[in-house]
N, C-alpha and C positions, 0 to 999 in steps of 0.2 A: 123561797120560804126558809125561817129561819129554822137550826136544828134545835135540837134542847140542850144545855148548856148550863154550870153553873158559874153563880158572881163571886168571886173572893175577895174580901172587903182589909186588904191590912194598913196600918195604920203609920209605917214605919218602910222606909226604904231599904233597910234588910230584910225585913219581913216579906216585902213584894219580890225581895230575889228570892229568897229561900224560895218561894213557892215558883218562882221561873224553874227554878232548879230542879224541884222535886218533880213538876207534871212535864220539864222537856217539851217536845212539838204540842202536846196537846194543851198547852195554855197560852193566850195572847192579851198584851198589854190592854187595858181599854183606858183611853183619855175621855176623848171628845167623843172619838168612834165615828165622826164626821166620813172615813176613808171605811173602817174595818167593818161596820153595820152593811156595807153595799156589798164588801165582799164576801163576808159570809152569807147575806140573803142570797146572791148570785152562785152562791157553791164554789167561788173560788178561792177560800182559805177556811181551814176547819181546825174548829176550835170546843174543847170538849169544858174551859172552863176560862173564863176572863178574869186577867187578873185588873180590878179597876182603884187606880191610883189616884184618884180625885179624892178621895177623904184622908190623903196625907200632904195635909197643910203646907209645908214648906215649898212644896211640890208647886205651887199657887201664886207665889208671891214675886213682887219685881222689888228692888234695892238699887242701890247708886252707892259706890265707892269710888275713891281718886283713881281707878284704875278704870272703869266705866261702868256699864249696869249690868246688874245679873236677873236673868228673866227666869223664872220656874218652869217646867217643861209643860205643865198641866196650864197655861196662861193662853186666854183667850187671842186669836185673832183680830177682835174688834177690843177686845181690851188694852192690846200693845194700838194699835190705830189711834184712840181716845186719852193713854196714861198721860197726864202731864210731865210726868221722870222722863218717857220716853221720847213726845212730841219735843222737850230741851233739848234732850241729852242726845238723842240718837232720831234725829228729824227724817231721815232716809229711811229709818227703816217704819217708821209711825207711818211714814207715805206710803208706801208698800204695801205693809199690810191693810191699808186702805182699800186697795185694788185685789184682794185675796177672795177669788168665789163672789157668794154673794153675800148678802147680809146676814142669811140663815147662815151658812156656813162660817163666817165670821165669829157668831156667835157662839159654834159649835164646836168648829174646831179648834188644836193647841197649836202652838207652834211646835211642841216636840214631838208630838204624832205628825207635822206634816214635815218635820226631818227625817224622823223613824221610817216613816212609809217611802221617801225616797222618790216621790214622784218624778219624771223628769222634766214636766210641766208646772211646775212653781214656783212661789214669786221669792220666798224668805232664803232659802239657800245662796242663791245669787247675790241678795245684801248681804246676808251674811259674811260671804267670802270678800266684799270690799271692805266692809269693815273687820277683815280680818278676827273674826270669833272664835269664842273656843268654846267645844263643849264639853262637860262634866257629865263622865257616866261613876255609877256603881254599881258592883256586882259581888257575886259572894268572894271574890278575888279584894275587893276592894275597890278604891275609887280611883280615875283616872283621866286626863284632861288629854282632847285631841283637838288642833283646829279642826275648824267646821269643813275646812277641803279634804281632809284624810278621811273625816267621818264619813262625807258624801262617797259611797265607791263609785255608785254607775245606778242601772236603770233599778228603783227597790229594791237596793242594796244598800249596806253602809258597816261600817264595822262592831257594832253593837253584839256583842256576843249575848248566847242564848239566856243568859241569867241578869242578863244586865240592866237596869234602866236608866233611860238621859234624864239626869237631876235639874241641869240648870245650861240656861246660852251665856257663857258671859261676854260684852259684847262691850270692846273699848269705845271711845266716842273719837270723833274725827279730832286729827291736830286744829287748834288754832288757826283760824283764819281757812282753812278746808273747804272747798264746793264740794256740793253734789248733784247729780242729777241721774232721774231713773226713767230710761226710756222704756216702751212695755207696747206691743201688739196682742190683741186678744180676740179670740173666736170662741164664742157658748160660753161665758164668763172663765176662760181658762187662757194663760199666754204662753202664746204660741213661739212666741221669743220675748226675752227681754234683760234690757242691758243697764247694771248701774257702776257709775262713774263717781270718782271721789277725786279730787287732785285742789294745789294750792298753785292762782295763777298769782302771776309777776309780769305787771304790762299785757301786753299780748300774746305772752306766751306763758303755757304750762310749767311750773318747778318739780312739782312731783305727781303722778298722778297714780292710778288703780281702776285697772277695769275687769269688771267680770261680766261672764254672759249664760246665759241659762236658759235650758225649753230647746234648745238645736241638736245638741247630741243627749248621750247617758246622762249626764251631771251639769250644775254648775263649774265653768272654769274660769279659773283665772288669765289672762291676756298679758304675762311676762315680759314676752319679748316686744310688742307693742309698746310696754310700759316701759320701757329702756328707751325705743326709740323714739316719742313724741317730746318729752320733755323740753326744753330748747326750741320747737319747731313753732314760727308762724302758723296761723289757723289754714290758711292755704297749703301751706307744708306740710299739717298733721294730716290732713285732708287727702292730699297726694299719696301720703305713705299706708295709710287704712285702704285705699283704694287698691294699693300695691300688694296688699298683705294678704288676697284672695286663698293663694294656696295655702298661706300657715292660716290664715283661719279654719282651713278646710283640715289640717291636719291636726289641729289644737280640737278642735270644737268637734270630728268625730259626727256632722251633720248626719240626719235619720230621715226617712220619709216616714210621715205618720198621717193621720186623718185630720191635722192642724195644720199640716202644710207638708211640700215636698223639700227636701234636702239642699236645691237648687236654690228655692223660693228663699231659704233663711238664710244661707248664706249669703246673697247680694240684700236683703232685709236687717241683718247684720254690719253690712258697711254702711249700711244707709244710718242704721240707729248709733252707730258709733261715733260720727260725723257728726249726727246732732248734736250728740250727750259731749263731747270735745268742745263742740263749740259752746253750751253753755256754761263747761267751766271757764271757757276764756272770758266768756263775754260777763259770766256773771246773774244772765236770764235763765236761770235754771232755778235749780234748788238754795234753800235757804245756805248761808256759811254754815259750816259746823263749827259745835259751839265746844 
């Protein structure tokens, strides 16, 4: 049962800090409220006053500049799924958010509440970190840009200080001639792992590539030292060496036992979707080029 509570409507992004500022623990962002309405029905986060950010415009909107798009934190799920800016410009992650929850959810949710809340069962963070994102907070300090991997700490955690709010994802577009492909396992509309891949092939083998993985441990991560060694390698070679990489995945990725799977389960679920997601940069039967 919900407690009582009031709404504070402001209109401006200092205005919404000020008032972080002023009420401290007892006030909480409200976007979508898709995550924060369950957890205050359930008593698990109290909140004596919501600050709700949807009647500041700016907050709302998606753009395209030569540097790539900027999405508003307040922007729908199914709106980034459907933008025509976004399905061109940034096709990985339009797909993604396709497979986010269900269609109510979609609807409901933003994308910066489902950064903010940190799940570690979601699908945007992990695009995010392949196409290397950054995000824009403001606070009564001012404004300030993190990539989207600093921002993620760990499990509903992230570096957002108490005053702050996320303005904007800005979110470059792949290079030139760029695949992609986004592997995803899922149980009760939530993924239980899921892996997306970016890289530019040459013949049969990988030039550069980018993997991140998300839903196995606290956060999405990025796959470094993978990405140092596939480059160069035939599909059987990439293959050989992802196979190889058990323990550093085990040591990168921080695997959890949860009620979506066991720790055991994702990590060999992990070489399997990575091996996919490799081969269809090679081969090209994956995701659209990036444009």
């Amino acid at each position: 049962m919900l407690k009582p509570f009031r709404i504070l409507e402001p209109t401006t992004v200092a205005e919404a800090a000020r008032e972080l500022g002023r009420l401290g623990d007892d006030a909480k962002v409200y976007a979508g409220g898709a995550e924060l309405v369950l957890l205050l029905r359930h008593g698990l986060v109290q909140a004596r006053a919501l600050v709700n950010i949807k009647g500041i415009g700016s907050l709302n909107e998606i753009s395209g500049n030569a540097g790539g798009v900027r999405i508003g934190s307040t922007v729908t799920h199914h709106r980034l799924e459907t933008d025509s800016l976004v399905r061109e410009r940034l096709p990985l992650l339009a797909y993604a958010e396709s497979h986010v929850g269900n269609i109510r959810v979609r609807c409901q949710g933003t994308l910066g509440g489902n950064l903010c809340f940190a799940d570690p069962h979601a699908d945007p963070g992990t695009v995010l970190s392949a196409y290397e994102a950054v995000v824009r907070l403001a606070g009564l300090g001012g404004e300030r840009r993190l990539p989207v991997t600093d921002f993620l700490l760990g499990m509903y955690e992230t570096a957002l200080k108490p005053d702050e709010i996320l303005m904007d994802v800005e979110v470059p577009p792949l290079p030139k001639d760029w695949r992609w492909s986004y592997q995803r396992v899922e149980r009760f509309y939530r993924p239980t792992l899921n892996i997306a891949a970016v890289g530019k092939a040459k013949g049969d083998k990988l030039e550069k590539v980018r993997l991140a993985v998300g839903c196995v441990g606290m956060k999405a991560e990025r796959l470094s030292e993978l990405e140092e060694k596939i480059p160069g390698l035939s599909l059987q070679e990439a293959l050989k060496v992802i196979g190889e990489s058990r323990s550093y995945l085990s040591d990168r990725l921080q695997p959890v036992d949860d009620l979506l799977g066991s720790a055991e389960y994702k990590l060999y679920i992990t070489g399997t979707l990575l091996g996919r997601a490799v081969e269809e940069l090679i081969q090209g039967n994956g995701g659209n080029h990036g444009k």
